[in-house]
N, C-alpha and C positions, 0 to 999 in steps of 0.2 A: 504494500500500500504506500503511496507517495502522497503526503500530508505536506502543502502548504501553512503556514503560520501565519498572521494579520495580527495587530495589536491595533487597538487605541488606549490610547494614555489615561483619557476622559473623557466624559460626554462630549458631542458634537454639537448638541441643544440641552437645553433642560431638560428634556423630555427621550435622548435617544442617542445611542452608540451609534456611530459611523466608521464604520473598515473599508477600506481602498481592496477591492478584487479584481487587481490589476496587478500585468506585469512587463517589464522590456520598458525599454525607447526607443521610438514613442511607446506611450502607455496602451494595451488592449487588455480587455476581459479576459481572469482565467478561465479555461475550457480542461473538458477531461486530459485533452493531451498536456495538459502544464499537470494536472496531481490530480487525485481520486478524491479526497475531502481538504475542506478548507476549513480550519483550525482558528477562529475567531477570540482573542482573547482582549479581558478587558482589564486593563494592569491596575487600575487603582481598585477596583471593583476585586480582583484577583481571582476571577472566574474565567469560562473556555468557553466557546461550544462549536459545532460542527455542523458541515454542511458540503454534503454529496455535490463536487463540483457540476454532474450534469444538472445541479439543480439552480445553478447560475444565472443561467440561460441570458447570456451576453450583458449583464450588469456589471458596473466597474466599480458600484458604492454598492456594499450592503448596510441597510441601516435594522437593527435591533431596539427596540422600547425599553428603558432604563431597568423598567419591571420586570420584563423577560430575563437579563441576567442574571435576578436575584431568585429563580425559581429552583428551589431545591434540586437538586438531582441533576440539575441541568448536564452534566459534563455528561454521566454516565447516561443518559435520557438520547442525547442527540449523537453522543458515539454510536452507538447501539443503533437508533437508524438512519447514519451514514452509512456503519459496514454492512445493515442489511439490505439498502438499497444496491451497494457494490454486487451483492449476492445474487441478486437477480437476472 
């Protein structure tokens, strides 16, 4: 499995995490052929979560609701169906 990584520092708004899923220069959307999941972390928050690249579908910001990273479970929640979406 080839796991891309994404950080943001801190919210992006009050209200929501923004990750750049993007890569090169110039800048394009990851796609399955750059990694299998993409590995969204939020450093001050110090939580993860994951998302099945072909689930992208040519977006270069993913943005997350503040609330959403604070959902229990989360890491193990969205690993689990990354690698079973992989599975299929």
């Amino acid at each position: 499995m080839r796991v891309q990584v994404k950080a943001a520092q801190r919210p992006a708004t009050r209200s929501t995490y923004q990750f750049q899923a993007a890569v090169s220069k110039p800048k394009r959307p990851l796609t399955a052929a750059d990694c299998d999941i993409l590995c969204c972390v939020a450093l001050d928050a110090r939580r993860a979560f994951f998302v099945p690249a072909s689930e992208l579908s040519g977006r270069m910001t993913l943005r997350r609701a503040i609330r959403d990273i604070y959902i229990e479970g989360i890491e193990e929640t969205t690993w689990g169906q990354a690698v079973a979406t992989l599975a299929l």
